[in-house]
C-alpha angles and dihedrals in degrees: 000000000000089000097044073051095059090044095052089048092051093055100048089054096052084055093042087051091046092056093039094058103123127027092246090061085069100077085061096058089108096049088046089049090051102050090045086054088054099052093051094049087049096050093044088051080058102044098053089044090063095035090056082043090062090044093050092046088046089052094050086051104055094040085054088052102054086039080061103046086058092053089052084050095058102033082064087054095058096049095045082063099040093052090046084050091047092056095042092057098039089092082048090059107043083058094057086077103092081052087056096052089049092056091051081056110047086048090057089047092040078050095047092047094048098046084039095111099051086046096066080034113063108090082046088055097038090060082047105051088048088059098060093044088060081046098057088240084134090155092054095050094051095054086050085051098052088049086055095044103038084058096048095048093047097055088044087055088044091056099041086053087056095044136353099196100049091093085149082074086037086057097042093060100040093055087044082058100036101113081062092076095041079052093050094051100048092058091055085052084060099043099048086053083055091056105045088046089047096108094060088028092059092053092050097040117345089203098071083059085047090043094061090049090051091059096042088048086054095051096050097054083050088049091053087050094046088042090048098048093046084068097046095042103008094242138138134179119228111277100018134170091037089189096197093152093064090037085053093060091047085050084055088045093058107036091058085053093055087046099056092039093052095062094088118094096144142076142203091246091038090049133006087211088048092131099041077059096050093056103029076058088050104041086056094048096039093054094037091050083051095048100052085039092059091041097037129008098047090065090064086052121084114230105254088061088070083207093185099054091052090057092049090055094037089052094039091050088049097051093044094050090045095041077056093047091052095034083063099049116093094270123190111240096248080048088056093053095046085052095053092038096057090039093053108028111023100049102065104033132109081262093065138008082352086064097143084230084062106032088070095059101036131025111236088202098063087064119111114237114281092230121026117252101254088054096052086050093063100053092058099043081054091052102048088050089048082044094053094046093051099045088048089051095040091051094042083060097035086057101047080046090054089047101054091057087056086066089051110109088220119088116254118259120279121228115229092273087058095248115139120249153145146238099253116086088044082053089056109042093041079057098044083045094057104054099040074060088064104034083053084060088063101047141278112291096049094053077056092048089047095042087047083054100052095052104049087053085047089065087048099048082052093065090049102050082050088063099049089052107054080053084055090056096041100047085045093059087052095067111010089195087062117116110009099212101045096120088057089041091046092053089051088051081059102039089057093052076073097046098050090062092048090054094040091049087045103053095045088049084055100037117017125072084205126079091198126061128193082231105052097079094052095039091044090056097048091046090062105039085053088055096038095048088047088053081048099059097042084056096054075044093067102032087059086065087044105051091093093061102043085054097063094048109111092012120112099264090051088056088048099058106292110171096207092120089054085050102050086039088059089036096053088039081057106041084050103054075073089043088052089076087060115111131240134286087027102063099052082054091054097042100054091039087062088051091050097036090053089047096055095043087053084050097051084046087059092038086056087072089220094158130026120206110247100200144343093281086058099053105040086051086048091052102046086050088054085043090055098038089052085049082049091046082039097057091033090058097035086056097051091045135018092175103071086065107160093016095066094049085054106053084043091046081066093072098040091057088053095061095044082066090060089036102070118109096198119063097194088068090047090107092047084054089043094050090054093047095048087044094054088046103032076178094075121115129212092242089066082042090058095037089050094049086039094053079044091067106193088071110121122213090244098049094046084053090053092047091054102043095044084052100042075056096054104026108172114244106245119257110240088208103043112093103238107245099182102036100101091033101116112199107225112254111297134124127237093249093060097047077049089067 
């Protein structure tokens, strides 16, 4: 206390010295002590009132607390009574049994008189209850029913609650009421026709439908009670739970199923579209049984059945387990596309369970594949096998029919631009475009995978077609009159070289996302050996009608007025109003390659030595009639095509530059004229040098060595971009000595 007292005092002097600070503050000491004095009398009112507050609030505790202890009190005393009354009335009890007993037994009685009329009754409800069945008052009959069965199972609870083990009484009453659970039967039987009839029943009169789910609504409510009191009592009439909600469902199950199986009428044997028909059958019936489900029959339904989702369940397991019924069974390749097609594509689709009447009630979406993905990759594995089998085997006949046309003696057909061709590249597209339409029905990535396919047998089938024709040529040579028409043949087998790109071209802009292809390469090249080696063989066509002539160039008939130039110029003309239905770019090809080919023919035939110049007069002669045939070859080649331009005066220019060689009246230039003319062909070997000099006939030994060694010095780099012209004229056996000479 003292030092709470000292600190009391210390602070009251701080606060005295804080409000005495200046001596002006010193008039105001009264008022100071006043308001100091307020303030204490105020905090020691308080702190009374709160002390008097905890007194009051001790007292009425105390006082509660004693109030309480005299309840407790009495409280003891009561039990105290009420266990010495409890003991005093146990004997009392225990003697109460036989009352017990008496009150089991007038609630059996009180049961047995209430259900007493059903009891004489029953054979004549019963009877009754058949009729209306007959009658289709299912409603009725099963109220008779519930009467018959509530009293029997009454009596039979009544019974169990007197005694558990008497089943001879429990017997007794179940065989009096036996015709109960025959009748009971015989209405499911009903119900469950009714049922399996309800999608024609609910277009004739909707409440008989109603009418069944009354009844099994019913039921059910009488299942839950009888459920409920078996827990509470542990018994359980004869025949609960009835469960004909869950046997309904089963009813619906199987007679979807039954639904679905019983589509099929036909057969493979019976009808090749046997299965379009299946489906097409099934597609219709599926969608119709849906529709009238979603406007009709899910009235008669109550909501928590959810009716239309069943049947979309009940349908969708059906389908699946008949699609896999079908998916297992030896299917033809076109039978397997219509399957898939039909899987993947149809049902979904607005013509089906997309049906925009069923699409607002249920989401097509949220429904599981028909057939699993590894069947369904089967299929399709099984089909491209069966596919590859059949192509290989449609292109193999569409070729022997094509070559049989090669052997007819009347010329193939022309398209509407006049070019030769035949039927076969039209035969195998139409075929390849035939089935990418159907594998475009299935998705995506199986119309690549087929596309992929056709193509690679494609590249196969070339091969193929190069071979044949290469037959074509060589039985032809055997017998030049066979066939008659082989120019014009010839001429298709390279037109459809071209087709064949068109169409190619043509089907992978329409059906393939990739410009390149692992097969065009190998499709492209084939395509044009197989038309380069036809032009070929129309070439060695003409050139063996040819051969006569060539053979008198440089002779000396030839130097005396031969017209063999003039003939292989109207031979040639001849032989190219049939080139002229050849496509481009093939018959620019052909048609530079003649020029080139007679050139250098008329070049070997300078490079034989089959004539020497005798004197200037000779040659010059010689070399004026080369200047005029190259004009000739000139105008001829000009005429059959503009487009080759600078091409074709220069493979005529050859020929003119020969003859300036033998043109030259002074031998002492004659290397002057060589090194230009080595200098235009850098191709040019020294054994044309030394033909050329030999044909030329007033070259000596010494100057023609000259010429090849001054040459050889000062040999011309070859031009990249100049088309060689000498390299493949071979000069006939002789040695260089002996060209020397």
């Amino acid at each position: 206390m003292e030092e709470t007292d000292r600190e009391a005092v210390a602070t009251a002097v701080q606060r005295v010295a804080g409000m005495l600070q200046r001596p002006d503050q010193l008039d105001k000491v009264e008022q100071y002590r006043r308001r100091e004095a307020r303030k204490k009398a105020s905090v020691e009112a308080r702190l009374k009132a709160a002390i008097q507050s905890q007194l009051d609030g001790v007292r009425t505790g105390l006082s509660q607390l004693h109030n309480a202890l005299g309840d407790v009190k009495d409280i003891q005393r009561s039990l105290g009574d009420v266990s010495k009354d409890w003991r005093q009335s146990i004997n009392t009890i225990e003697n109460l049994k036989d009352v017990k007993d008496a009150v089991v037994q007038h609630s059996q009685l009180a049961a047995a008189v209430e259900n007493l009329k059903n009891i004489f009754s029953v054979p004549e409800i019963v009877q009754e209850a058949h009729g209306l069945i007959e009658q289709a008052e299912l409603l009725q009959a099963h109220r008779k029913l519930m009467d018959l069965e509530c009293s029997r199972d009454d009596l039979m609870y009544e019974q169990y609650r007197m005694d558990v083990k008497n089943t001879h009484d429990m017997n007794l009453i179940r065989n009096y009421f036996g015709e109960v659970q025959n009748l009971s039967e015989e209405l499911a039987k009903q119900l469950w026709m009714v049922l399996q009839r309800s999608l024609l029943t609910v277009r004739r009169d909707p409440t008989m439908v109603v009418s069944v789910v009354r009844i099994i609504e019913r039921e059910e409510k009488i299942d839950r009670r009888m459920l409920d009191r078996k827990k509470q009592t542990g018994f359980i009439p004869p025949g609960r739970p009835k469960k004909w909600k869950e046997k309904m469902f089963e009813v619906l199950e199987r007679t979807v199923s039954t639904r679905i199986e019983g589509s099929q009428s036909d057969t493979r044997e019976s009808d090749k579209m046997w299965l379009v028909r299946l489906l097409e059958i099934t597609r219709k019936y599926v969608q119709d049984d849906l529709i009238v489900i979603k406007n009709l029959m899910i009235q008669c339904f109550p909501p928590n059945y959810d009716i239309l989702n069943k049947f979309f369940t009940l349908y969708h397991k059906a389908l699946s387990v008949r699609i896999e019924e079908l998916a297992s069974e030896d299917l033809e390749a076109n039978e397997i596309v219509s399957l898939l097609t039909w899987v993947l594509n149809t049902y979904k689709s607005a013509e089906m369970m997309g049906h925009p009447e069923l699409t607002t009630e249920m989401d097509v979406d949220s429904m599981g594949p028909l057939l699993p993905k590894e069947v369904v990759d089967q299929l399709l594995s099984k089909y491209i096998q069966i596919f590859t089998s059949n192509i290989t085997g449609w292109l193999r006949k569409a070729l022997e029919t094509d070559k049989k046309d090669w052997k007819k003696d009347t010329e193939p057909e022309a398209d509407q631009d006049g070019y030769y061709q035949t039927t076969l590249p039209a035969i195998v597209f139409q075929m390849f475009e035939q089935n990418l339409q159907v594998a475009a029905q299935i998705d995506e990535i199986f119309k690549q995978e087929v596309l992929r396919l056709c193509l690679k047998q494609m590249t196969s089938f070339l091969i193929r077609y190069r071979e044949e024709a290469i037959a074509y040529k060589e039985d032809h040579m055997r017998d030049r009159q066979h066939p008659q028409c082989y120019v014009q043949y010839m001429i298709a087998i390279i037109n459809n070289c071209q087709t064949f790109k068109e169409s190619i071209n043509s089907l992978k802009k329409k059906y393939s996302k990739t410009e390149f292809n692992e097969n065009d390469a190998a499709i492209n090249s084939t395509l044009d050996s197989v038309a380069k080696d036809g032009c070929v063989y129309l070439l060695d066509e003409v050139f063996m009608d040819l051969e006569q002539h060539l053979n008198e160039l440089m002779t000396k008939k030839w130097l005396t007025g031969s017209n063999a130039v003039d003939t292989i110029c109207v031979t040639i003309e001849d032989y190219f109003n049939d080139f002229a239905k050849i496509k481009k770019p093939y018959n620019k090809e052909m048609t530079f390659e003649a020029h080139r080919r007679v050139v250098i023919e008329y070049i070997k035939a300078v490079m034989q030595k089959r004539i020497a110049f005798k004197n200037p007069d000779e040659r010059k002669e010689g070399a004026e009639r080369m200047i005029k045939e190259a004009e000739q070859f000139k105008f001829l080649f000009r005429k059959l095509s503009a487009g080759l331009g600078e091409d074709t005066d220069r493979l005529c220019d050859t020929i003119v530059a020969l003859a300036e060689v033998f043109k030259l009246t002074d031998p002492t230039l004659l290397y002057l004229e060589v090194s230009t003319l080595v200098s235009k062909y850098p191709d040019i070997r020294e054994d044309h040098v030394l033909a050329l000099l030999a044909m030329r006939g007033d070259a000596s030994r010494e100057m023609k060595q000259t010429i090849i060694e001054t040459l050889n010095q000062n040999k011309p780099l070859s031009t990249v971009n100049v088309q060689p012209v000498f390299r493949d004229i071979v000069v006939p056996t002789m040695t260089v000595t002996k060209l020397l000479k």
